[in-house]
C-alpha positions in Angstrom: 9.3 46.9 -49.0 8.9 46.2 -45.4 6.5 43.9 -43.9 4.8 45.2 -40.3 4.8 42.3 -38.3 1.9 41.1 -37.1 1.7 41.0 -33.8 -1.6 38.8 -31.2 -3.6 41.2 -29.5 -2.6 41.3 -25.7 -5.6 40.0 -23.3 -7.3 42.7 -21.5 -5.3 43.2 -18.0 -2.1 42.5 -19.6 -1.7 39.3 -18.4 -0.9 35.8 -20.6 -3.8 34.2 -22.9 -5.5 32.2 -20.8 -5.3 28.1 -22.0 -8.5 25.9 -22.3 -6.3 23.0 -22.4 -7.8 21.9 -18.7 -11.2 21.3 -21.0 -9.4 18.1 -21.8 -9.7 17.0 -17.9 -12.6 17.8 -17.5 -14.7 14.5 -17.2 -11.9 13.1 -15.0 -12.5 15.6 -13.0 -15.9 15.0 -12.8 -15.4 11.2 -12.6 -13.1 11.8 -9.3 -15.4 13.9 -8.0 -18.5 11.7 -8.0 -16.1 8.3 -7.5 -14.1 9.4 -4.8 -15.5 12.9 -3.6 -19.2 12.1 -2.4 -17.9 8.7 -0.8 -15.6 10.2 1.0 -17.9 13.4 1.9 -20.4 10.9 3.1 -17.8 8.7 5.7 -16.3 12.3 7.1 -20.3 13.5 7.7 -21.4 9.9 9.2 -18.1 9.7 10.8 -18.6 13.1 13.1 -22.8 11.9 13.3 -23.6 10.5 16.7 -26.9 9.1 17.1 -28.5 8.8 20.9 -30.1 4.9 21.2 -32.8 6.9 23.6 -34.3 9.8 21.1 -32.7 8.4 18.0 -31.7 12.2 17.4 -28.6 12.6 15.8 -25.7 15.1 16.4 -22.7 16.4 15.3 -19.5 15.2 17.6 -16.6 12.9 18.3 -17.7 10.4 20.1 -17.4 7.7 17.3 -14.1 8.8 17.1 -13.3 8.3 20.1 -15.2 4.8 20.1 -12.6 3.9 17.1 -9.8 4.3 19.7 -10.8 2.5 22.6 -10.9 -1.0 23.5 -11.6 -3.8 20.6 -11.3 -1.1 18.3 -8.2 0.2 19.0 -7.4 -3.8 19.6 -7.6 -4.2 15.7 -6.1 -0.8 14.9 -3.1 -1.3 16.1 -3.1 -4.9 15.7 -3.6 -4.1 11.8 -0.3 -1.7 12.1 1.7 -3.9 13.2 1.0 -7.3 10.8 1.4 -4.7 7.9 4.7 -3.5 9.4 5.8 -7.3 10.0 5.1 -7.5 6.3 6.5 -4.5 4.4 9.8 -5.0 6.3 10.2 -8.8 5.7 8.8 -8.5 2.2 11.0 -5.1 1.2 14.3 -7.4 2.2 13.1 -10.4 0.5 11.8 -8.5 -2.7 15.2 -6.7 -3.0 17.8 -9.4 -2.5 15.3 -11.6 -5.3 15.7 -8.1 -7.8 19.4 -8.2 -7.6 19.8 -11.8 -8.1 17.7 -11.6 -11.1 19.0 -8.8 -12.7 22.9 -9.9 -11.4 21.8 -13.0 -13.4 23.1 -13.9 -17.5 19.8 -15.4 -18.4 17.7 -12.6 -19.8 14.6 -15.3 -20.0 14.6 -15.8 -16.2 14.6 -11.8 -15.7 11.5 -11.8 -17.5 10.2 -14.8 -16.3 10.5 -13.3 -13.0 9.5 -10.3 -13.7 6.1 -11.6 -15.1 5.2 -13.3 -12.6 5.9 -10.8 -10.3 3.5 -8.6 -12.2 0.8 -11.8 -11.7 1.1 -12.7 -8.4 1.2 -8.9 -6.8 -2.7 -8.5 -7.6 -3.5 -12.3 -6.8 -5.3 -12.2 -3.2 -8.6 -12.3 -1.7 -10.4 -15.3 -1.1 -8.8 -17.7 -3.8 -5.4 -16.7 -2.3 -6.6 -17.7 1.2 -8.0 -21.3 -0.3 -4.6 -22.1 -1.9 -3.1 -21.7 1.7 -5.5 -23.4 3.7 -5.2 -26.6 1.0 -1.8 -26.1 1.4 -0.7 -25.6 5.5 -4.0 -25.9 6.5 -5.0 -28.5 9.3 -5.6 -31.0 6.9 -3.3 -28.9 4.2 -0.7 -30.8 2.2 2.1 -30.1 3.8 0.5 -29.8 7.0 -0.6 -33.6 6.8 2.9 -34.7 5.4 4.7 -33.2 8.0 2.7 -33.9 10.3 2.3 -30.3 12.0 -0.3 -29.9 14.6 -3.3 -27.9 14.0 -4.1 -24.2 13.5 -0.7 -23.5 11.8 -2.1 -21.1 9.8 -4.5 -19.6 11.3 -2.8 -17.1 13.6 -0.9 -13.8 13.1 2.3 -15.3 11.7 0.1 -17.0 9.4 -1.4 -14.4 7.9 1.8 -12.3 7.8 3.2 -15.5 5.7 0.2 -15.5 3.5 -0.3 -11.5 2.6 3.8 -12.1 1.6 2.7 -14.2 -1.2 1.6 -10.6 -2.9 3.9 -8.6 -1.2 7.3 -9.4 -2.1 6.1 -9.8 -6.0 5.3 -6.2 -5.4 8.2 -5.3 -3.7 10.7 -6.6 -6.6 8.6 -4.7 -9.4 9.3 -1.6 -7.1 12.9 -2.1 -6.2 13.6 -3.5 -10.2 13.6 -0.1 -11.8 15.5 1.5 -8.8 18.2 -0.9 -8.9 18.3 -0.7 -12.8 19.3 2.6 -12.1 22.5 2.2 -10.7 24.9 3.3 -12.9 28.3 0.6 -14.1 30.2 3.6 -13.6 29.8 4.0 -10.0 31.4 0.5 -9.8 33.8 0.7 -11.7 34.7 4.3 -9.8 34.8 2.5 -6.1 37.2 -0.5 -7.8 39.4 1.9 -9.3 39.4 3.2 -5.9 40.3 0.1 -4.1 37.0 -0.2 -2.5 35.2 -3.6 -1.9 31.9 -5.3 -3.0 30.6 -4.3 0.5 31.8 -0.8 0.5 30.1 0.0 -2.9 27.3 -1.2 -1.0 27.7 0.8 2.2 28.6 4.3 0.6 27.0 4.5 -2.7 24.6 1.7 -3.4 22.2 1.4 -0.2 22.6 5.7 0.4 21.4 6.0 -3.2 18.7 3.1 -2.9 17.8 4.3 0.6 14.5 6.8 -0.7 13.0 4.1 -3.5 13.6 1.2 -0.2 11.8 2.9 2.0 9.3 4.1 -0.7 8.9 0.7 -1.4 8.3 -0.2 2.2 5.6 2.2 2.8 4.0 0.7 -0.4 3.8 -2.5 1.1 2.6 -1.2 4.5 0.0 0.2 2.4 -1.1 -2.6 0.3 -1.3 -5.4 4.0 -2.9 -3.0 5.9 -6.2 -2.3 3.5 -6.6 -6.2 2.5 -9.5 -8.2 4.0 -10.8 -10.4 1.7 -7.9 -12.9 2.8 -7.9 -12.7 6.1 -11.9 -12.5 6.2 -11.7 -16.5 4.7 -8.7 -17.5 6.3 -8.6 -16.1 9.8 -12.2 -14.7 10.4 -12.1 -13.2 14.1 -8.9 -14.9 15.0 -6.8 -12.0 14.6 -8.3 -8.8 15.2 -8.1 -6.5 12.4 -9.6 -2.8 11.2 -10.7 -3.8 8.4 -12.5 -6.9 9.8 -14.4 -4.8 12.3 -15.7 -2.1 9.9 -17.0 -5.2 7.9 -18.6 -6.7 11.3 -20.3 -2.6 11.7 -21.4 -2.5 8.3 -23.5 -5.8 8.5 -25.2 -5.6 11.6 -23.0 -6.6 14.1 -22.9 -3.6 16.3 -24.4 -2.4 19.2 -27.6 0.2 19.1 -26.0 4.1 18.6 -22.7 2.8 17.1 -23.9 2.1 13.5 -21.3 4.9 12.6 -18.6 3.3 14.2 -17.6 1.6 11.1 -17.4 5.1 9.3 -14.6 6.2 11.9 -12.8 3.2 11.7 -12.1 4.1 7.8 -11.5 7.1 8.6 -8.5 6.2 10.9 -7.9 4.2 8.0 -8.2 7.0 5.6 -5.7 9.0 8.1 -3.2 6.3 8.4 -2.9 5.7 4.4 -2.4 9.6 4.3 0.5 9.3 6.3 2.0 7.0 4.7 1.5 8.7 1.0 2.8 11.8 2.8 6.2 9.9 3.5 6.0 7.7 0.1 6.0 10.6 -2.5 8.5 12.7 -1.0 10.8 9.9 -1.3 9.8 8.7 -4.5 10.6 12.4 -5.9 13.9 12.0 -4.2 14.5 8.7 -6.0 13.8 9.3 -9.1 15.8 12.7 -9.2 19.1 10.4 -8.0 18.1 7.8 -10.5 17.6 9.4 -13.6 
């Protein structure tokens, strides 16, 4: 005797059962929505809100934009673009030439001593960061007294670009580890057998292949140097003009009558600017990973 197959009712429409699996992410949805959503809702609104000092009527326009690229502003802007691309350039080469001696390297221990630390001293910053450089090549630092360097060593551009590499290049080698982890023996051993030298592996297989997770890795720390402010708030203070230290100079006070939302179009130039650079950092992730697997 033959058993009729049972068979799941079709939905109505014909199409696929619909899933209810997206249930599951629901309350991080919600959680995004109120963490991130209605902040950023509110700097776009306040951002576009121009208030006349006269009437103290406020209006919808661009002239707080347009504030954020002129003059001091724009100062610090671009002055913040260019310490974090001093830094994610030194840092990437730095970071990557410490990965591949570490991993080159017979001692497993001192990979994973390395490694650790890197993990520790990528999120060490802020103001305890800045105090371990200031006792350290500050102008009465202890170097800076033993050495006898003159004052305000640290407290310049350079400086700071010296101190945010502290974090940086940690960062850097736990992003470049992984990448260069993934470069197979086999490749090697292919350019020897083909009478090719240590520096043409590197030139036509190693640095093409690592090219995408380099420059992902760059971006990264472009990222990362261009939204801190805690350190350079206690280290530098107006010294070196910075975006982020001007939105915290708007958002306590010090600003002039009508530009109270000044500070809101400063982030979001900020917000554009990190945009960007996530627009060119997961394309080449995605391209990394697909040569690296």
């Amino acid at each position: 005797m033959t058993v009729p197959a049972v068979t799941a009712a079709a939905p109505r429409g014909g199409g696929r059962p619909r899933s209810k699996n997206w249930l599951g992410t629901l309350p991080l949805l919600v959680v995004t929505a109120v963490a991130f959503g209605i902040p950023a809702l509110t700097l776009l609104v306040g951002a576009f809100t121009v208030k006349d000092p006269a009437t103290k009527v406020s209006s919808l326009g661009t002239a707080n934009l347009s504030r954020s690229l002129q003059g001091p502003y724009l100062n610090a802007l671009l002055s913040s673009v260019q310490l974090s691309a001093v830094v994610a350039v030194a840092a990437a080469v730095a970071g990557t030439f410490l990965a591949q001696a570490v991993l080159t390297s017979r001692f497993t221990a001192l990979r994973e001593a390395v490694l650790t630390f890197s993990g520790v001293l990528s999120n060490f910053g802020g103001v305890p960061l800045a105090f371990i450089w200031i006792a350290t090549l500050g102008n009465s630092g202890v170097i800076t007294t033993t050495l006898g360097l003159g004052p305000g060593v640290l407290y310049n551009f350079w400086g700071l670009a010296l101190v945010y590499m502290y974090f940086s290049v940690p960062l850097m080698v736990l992003v470049v580890t992984p990448a260069l982890d993934g470069l197979r023996p086999q490749w090697r051993e292919a350019a020897q057998n083909n009478g090719a030298t240590a520096w043409q592996f590197w030139r036509y297989v190693g640095i093409p292949v690592l090219t995408p997770a380099l420059l992902g890795g760059v971006v990264l720390l472009f990222g990362g140097a261009f939204a801190a402010y805690a350190t350079a708030y206690a280290m530098v203070g107006s010294t070196v003009p910075l975006v982020t230290l001007q939105i915290a100079e708007a958002l306590t006070g010090d600003v002039l009558i009508g530009y109270e939302n000044v500070a809101l179009a400063l982030s979001l130039d900020m917000i554009v600017v990190a945009l960007l650079v996530m627009a060119v950092y997961l394309p080449l992730q995605k391209r990394s990973s697909r040569w690296l697997r």
